[in-house]
LUMTORZA-318247 format. One record per residue: residue number from 1; x, y, z of N, C-alpha, C in turn; residue in one letter. Coordinates in nm, 3 decimals. Layout:
<atoms>
{num NUM&n_x X&n_y Y&n_z Z&ca_x X&ca_y Y&ca_z Z&c_x X&c_y Y&c_z Z&residuo A} $
...
</atoms>
This chain:
<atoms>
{num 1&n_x 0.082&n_y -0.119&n_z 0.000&ca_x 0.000&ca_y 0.000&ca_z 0.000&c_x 0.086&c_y 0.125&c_z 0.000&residuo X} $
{num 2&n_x 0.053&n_y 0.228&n_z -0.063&ca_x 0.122&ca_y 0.422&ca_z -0.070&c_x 0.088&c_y 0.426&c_z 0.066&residuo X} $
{num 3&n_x 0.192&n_y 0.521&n_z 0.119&ca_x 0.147&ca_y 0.588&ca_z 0.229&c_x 0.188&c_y 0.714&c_z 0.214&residuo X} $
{num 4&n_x 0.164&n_y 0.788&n_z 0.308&ca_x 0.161&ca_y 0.894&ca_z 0.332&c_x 0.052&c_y 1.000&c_z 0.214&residuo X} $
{num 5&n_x 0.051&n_y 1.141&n_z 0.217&ca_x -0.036&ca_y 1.206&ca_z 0.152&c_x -0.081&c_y 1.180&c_z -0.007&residuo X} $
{num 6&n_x -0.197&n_y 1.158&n_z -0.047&ca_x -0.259&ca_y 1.157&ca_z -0.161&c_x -0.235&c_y 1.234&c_z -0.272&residuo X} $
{num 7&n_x -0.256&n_y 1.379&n_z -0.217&ca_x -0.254&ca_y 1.486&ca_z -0.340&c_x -0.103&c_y 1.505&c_z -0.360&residuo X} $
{num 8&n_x 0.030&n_y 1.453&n_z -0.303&ca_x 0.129&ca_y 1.483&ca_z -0.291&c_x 0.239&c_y 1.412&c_z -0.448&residuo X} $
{num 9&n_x 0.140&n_y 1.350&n_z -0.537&ca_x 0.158&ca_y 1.302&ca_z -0.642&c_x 0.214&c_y 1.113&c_z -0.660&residuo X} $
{num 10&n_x 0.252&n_y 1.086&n_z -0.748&ca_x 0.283&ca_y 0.961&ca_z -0.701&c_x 0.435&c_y 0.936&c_z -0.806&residuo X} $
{num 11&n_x 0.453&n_y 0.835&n_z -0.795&ca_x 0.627&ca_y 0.785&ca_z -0.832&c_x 0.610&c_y 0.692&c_z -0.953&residuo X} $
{num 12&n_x 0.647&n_y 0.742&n_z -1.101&ca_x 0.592&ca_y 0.717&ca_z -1.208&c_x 0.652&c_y 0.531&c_z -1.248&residuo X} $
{num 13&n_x 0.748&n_y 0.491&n_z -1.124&ca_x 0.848&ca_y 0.378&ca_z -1.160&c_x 0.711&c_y 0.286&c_z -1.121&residuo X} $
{num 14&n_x 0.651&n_y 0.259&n_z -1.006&ca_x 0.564&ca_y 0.155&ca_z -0.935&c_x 0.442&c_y 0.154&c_z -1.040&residuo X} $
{num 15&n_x 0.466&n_y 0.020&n_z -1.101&ca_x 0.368&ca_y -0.125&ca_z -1.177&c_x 0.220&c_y -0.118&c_z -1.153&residuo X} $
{num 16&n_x 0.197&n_y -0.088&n_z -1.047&ca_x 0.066&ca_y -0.111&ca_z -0.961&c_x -0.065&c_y -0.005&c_z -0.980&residuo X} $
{num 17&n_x -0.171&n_y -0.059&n_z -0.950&ca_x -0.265&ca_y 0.085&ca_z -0.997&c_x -0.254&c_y 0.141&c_z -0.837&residuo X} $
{num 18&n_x -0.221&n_y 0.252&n_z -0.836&ca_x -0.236&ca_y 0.326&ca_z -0.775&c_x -0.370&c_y 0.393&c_z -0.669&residuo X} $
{num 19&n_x -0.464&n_y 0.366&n_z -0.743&ca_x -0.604&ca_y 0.408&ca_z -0.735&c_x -0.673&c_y 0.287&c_z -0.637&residuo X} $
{num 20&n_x -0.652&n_y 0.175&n_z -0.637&ca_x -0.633&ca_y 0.028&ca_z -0.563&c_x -0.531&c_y 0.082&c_z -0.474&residuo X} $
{num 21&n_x -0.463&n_y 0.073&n_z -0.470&ca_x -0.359&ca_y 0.059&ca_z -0.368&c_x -0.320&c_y 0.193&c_z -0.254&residuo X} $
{num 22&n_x -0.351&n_y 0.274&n_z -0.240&ca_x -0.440&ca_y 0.418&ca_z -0.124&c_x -0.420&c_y 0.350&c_z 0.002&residuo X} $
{num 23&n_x -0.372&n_y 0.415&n_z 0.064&ca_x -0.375&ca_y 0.365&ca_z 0.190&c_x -0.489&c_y 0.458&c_z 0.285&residuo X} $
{num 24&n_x -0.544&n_y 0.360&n_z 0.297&ca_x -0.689&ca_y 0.487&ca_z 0.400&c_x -0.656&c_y 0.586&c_z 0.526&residuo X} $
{num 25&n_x -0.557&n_y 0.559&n_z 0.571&ca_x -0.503&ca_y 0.722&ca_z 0.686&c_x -0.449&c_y 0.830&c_z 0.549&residuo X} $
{num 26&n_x -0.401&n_y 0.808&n_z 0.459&ca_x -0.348&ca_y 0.915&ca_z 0.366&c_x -0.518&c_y 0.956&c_z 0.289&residuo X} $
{num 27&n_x -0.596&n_y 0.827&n_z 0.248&ca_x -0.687&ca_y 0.922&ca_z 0.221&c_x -0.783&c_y 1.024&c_z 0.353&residuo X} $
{num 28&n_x -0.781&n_y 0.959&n_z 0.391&ca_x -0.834&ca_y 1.017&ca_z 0.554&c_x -0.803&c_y 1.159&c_z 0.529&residuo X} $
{num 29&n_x -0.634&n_y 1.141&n_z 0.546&ca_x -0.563&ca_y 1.289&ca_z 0.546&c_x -0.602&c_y 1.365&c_z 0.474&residuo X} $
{num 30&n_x -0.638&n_y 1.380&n_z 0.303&ca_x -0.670&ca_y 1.452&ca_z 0.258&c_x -0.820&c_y 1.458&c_z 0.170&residuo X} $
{num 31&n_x -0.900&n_y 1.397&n_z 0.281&ca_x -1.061&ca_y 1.430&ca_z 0.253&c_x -1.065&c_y 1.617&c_z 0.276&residuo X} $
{num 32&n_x -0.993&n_y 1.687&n_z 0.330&ca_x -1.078&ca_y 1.822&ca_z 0.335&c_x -1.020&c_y 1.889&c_z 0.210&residuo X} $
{num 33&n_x -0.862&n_y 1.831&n_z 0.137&ca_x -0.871&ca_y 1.851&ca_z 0.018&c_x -0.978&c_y 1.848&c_z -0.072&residuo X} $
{num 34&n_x -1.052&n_y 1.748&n_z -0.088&ca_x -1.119&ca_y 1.743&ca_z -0.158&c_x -1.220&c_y 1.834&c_z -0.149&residuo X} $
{num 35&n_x -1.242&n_y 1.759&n_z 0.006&ca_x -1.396&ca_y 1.914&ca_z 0.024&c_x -1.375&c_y 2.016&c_z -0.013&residuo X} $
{num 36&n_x -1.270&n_y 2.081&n_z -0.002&ca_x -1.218&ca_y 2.227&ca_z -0.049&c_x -1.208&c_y 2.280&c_z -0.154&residuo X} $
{num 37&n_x -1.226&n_y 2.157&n_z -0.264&ca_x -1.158&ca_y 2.150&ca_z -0.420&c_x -1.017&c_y 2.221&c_z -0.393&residuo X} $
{num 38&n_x -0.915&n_y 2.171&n_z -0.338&ca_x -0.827&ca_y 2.203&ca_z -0.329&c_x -0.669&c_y 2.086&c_z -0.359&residuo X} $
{num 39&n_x -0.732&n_y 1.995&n_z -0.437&ca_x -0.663&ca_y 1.912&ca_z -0.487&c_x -0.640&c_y 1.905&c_z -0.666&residuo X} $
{num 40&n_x -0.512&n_y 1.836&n_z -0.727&ca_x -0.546&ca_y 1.802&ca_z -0.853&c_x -0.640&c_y 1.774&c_z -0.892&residuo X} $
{num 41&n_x -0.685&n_y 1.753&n_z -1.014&ca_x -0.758&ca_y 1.669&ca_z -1.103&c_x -0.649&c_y 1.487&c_z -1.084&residuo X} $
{num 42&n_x -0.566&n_y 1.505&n_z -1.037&ca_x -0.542&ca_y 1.367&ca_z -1.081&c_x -0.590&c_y 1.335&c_z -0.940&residuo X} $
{num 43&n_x -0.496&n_y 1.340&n_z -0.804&ca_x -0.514&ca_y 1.374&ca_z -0.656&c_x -0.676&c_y 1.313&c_z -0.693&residuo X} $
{num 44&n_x -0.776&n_y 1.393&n_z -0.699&ca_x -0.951&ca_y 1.389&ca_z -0.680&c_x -0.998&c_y 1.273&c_z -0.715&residuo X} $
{num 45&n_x -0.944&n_y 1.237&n_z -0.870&ca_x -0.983&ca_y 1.097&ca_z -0.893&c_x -0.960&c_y 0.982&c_z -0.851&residuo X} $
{num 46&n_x -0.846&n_y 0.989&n_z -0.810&ca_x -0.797&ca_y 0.875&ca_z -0.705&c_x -0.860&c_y 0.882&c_z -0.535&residuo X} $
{num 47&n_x -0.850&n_y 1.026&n_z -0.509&ca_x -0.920&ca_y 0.995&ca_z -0.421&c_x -1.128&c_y 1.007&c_z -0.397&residuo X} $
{num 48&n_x -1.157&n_y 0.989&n_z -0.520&ca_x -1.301&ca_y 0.933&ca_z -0.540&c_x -1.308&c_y 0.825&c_z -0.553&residuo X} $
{num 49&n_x -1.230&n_y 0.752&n_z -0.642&ca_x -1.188&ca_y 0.632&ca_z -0.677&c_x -1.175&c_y 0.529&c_z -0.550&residuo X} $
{num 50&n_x -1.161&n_y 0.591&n_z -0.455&ca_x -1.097&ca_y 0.501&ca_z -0.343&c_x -1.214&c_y 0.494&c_z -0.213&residuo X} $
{num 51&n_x -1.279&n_y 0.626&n_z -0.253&ca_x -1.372&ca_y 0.657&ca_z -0.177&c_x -1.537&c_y 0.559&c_z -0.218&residuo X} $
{num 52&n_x -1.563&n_y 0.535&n_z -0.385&ca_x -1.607&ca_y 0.446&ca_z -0.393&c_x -1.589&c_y 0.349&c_z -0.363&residuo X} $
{num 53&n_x -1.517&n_y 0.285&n_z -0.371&ca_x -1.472&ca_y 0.135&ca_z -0.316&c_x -1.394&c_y 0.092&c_z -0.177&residuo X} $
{num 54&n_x -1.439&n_y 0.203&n_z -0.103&ca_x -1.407&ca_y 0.158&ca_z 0.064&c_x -1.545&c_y 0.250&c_z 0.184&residuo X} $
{num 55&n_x -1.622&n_y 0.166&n_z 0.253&ca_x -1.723&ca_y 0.210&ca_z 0.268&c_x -1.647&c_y 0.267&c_z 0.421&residuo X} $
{num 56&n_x -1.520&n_y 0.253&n_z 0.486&ca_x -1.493&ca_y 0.310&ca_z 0.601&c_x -1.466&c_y 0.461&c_z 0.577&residuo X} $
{num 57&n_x -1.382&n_y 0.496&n_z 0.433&ca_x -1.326&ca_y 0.643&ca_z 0.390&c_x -1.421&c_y 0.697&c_z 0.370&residuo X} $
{num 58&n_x -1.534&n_y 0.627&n_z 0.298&ca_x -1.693&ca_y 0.684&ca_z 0.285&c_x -1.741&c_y 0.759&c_z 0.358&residuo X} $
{num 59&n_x -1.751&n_y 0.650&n_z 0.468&ca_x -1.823&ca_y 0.691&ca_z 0.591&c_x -1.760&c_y 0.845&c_z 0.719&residuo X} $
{num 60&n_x -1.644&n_y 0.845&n_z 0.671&ca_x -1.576&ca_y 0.921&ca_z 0.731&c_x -1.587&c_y 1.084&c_z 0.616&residuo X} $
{num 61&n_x -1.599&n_y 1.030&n_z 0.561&ca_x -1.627&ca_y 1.183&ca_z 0.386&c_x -1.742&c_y 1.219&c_z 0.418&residuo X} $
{num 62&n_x -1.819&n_y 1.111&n_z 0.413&ca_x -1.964&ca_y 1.208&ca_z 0.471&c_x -1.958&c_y 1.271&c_z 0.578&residuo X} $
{num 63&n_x -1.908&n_y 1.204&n_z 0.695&ca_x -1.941&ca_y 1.296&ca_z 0.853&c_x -1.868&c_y 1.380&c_z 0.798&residuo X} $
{num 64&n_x -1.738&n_y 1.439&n_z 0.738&ca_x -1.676&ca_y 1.576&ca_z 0.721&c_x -1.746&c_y 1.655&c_z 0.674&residuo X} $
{num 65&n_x -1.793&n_y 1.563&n_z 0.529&ca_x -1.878&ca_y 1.655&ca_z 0.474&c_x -1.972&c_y 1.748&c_z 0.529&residuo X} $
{num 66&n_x -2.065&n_y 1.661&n_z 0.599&ca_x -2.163&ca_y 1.722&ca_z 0.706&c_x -2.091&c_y 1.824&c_z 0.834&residuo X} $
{num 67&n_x -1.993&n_y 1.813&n_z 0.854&ca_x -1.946&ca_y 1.911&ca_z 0.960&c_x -1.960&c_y 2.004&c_z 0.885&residuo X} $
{num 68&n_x -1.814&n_y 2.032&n_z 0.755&ca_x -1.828&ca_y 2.133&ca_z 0.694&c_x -1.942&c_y 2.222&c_z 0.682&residuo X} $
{num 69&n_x -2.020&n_y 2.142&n_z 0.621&ca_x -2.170&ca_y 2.199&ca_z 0.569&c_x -2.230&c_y 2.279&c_z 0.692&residuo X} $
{num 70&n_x -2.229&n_y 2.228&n_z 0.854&ca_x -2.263&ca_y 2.266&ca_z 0.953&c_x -2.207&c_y 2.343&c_z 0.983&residuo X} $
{num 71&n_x -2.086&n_y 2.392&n_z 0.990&ca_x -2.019&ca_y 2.511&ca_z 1.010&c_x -2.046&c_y 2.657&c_z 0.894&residuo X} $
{num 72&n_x -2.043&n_y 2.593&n_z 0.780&ca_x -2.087&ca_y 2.663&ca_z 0.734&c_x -2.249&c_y 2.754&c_z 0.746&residuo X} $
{num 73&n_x -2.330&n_y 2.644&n_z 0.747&ca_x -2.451&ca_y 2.729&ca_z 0.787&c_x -2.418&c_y 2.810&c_z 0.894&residuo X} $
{num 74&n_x -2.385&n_y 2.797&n_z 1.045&ca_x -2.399&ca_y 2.832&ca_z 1.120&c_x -2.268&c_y 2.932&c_z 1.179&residuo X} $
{num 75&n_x -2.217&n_y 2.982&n_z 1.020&ca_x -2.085&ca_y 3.023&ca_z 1.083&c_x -2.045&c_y 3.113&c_z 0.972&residuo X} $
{num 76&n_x -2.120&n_y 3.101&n_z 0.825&ca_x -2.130&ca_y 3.118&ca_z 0.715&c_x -2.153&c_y 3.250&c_z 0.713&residuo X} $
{num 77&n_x -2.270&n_y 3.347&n_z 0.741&ca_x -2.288&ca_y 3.450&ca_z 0.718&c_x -2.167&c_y 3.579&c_z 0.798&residuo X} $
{num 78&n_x -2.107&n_y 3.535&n_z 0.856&ca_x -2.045&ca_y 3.578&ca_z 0.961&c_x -1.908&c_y 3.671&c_z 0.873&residuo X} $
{num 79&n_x -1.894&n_y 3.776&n_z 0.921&ca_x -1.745&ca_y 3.810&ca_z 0.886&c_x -1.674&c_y 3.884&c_z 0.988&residuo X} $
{num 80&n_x -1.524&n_y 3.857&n_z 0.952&ca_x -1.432&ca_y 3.898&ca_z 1.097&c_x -1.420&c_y 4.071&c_z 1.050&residuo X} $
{num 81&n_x -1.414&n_y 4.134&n_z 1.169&ca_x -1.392&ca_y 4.318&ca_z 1.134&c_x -1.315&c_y 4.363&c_z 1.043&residuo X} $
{num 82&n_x -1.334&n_y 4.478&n_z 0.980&ca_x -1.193&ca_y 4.483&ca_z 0.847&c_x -1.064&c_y 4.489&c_z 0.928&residuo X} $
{num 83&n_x -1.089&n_y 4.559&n_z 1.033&ca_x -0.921&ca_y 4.571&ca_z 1.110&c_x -0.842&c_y 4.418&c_z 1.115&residuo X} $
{num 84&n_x -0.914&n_y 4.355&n_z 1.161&ca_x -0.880&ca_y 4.159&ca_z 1.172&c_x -0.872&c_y 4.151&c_z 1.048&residuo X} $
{num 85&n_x -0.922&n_y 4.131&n_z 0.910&ca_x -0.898&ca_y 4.081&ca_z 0.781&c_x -0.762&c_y 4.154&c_z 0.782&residuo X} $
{num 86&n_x -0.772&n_y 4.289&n_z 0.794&ca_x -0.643&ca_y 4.345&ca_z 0.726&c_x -0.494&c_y 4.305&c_z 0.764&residuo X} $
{num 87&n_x -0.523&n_y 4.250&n_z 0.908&ca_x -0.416&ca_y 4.197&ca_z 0.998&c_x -0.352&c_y 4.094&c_z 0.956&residuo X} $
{num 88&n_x -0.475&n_y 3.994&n_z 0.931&ca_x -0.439&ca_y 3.879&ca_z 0.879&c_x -0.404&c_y 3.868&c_z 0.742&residuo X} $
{num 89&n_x -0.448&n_y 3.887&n_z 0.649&ca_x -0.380&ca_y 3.966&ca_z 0.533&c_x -0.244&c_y 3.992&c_z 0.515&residuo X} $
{num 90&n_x -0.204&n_y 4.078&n_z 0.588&ca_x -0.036&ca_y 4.156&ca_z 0.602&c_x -0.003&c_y 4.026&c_z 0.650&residuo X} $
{num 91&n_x -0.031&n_y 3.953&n_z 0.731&ca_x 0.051&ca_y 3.804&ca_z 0.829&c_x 0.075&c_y 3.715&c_z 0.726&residuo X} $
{num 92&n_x -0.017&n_y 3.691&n_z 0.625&ca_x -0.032&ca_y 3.572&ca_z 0.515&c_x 0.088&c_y 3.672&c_z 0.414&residuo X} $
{num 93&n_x 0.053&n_y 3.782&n_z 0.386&ca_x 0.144&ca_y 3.804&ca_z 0.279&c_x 0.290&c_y 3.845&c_z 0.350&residuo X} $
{num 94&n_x 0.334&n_y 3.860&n_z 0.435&ca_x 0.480&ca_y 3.840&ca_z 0.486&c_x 0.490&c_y 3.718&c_z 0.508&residuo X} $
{num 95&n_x 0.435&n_y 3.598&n_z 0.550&ca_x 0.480&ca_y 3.441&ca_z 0.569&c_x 0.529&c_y 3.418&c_z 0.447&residuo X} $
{num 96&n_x 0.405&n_y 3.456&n_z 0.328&ca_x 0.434&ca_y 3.404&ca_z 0.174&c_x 0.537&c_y 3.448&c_z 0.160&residuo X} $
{num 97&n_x 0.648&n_y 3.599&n_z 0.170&ca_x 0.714&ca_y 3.672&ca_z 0.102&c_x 0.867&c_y 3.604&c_z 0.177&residuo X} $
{num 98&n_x 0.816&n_y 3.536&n_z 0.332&ca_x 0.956&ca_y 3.514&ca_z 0.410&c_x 0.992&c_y 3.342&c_z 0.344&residuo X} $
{num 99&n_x 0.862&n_y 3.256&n_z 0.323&ca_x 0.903&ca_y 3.179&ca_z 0.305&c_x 0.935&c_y 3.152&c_z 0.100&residuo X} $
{num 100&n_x 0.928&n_y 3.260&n_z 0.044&ca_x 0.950&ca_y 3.224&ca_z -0.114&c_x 1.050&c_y 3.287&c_z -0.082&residuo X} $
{num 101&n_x 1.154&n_y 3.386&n_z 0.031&ca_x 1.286&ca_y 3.437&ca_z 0.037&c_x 1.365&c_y 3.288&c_z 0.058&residuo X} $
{num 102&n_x 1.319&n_y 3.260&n_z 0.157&ca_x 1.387&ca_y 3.108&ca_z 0.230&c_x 1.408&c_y 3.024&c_z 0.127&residuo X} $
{num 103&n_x 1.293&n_y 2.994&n_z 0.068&ca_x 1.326&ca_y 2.859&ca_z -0.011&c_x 1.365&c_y 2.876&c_z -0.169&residuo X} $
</atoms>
């Protein structure tokens, strides 16, 4: 079985289908990818693919699903003050700017 993260691509040498062979804590790991649409097109299919044919990852996609969805209603209309956006904002764009210096 792959381990570790899903959307993190895969290793073009290994024979095996890939899509079969998922290890369910890595898909686990990146079910909120999906929820998010925040994965490949390749990443998604594999992990739908896997999600059809294992009714435990299933079962665990839906309850997220449903959190999500619950937070959202109930959390959804909501917005943080402009002073807080703006804060956070400047924080995200100096992390981005320290860590594309770094690496």
């Amino acid at each position: 079985m792959s381990t570790g993260n899903v959307a993190g691509g895969s290793n073009a040498d290994e024979d095996f289908d890939e899509t079969q062979q998922l290890d369910c804590s890595a898909v686990i790991a990146d079910v909120w990818l999906l929820l998010d649409n925040e994965c490949d097109p390749h990443a998604r299919a594999r992990l739908k693919s896997h999600l059809d044919g294992c009714t435990p990852c299933l079962e665990h996609y839906g309850i997220e699903q449903q959190l999500k969805s619950l937070v959202n209603r109930k959390c959804g209309g909501e917005q943080a003050p402009k002073g807080l956006r703006e804060r956070l904002t400047l924080e995200i764009r100096k992390t981005v700017i320290i860590r594309e210096t770094r690496g």
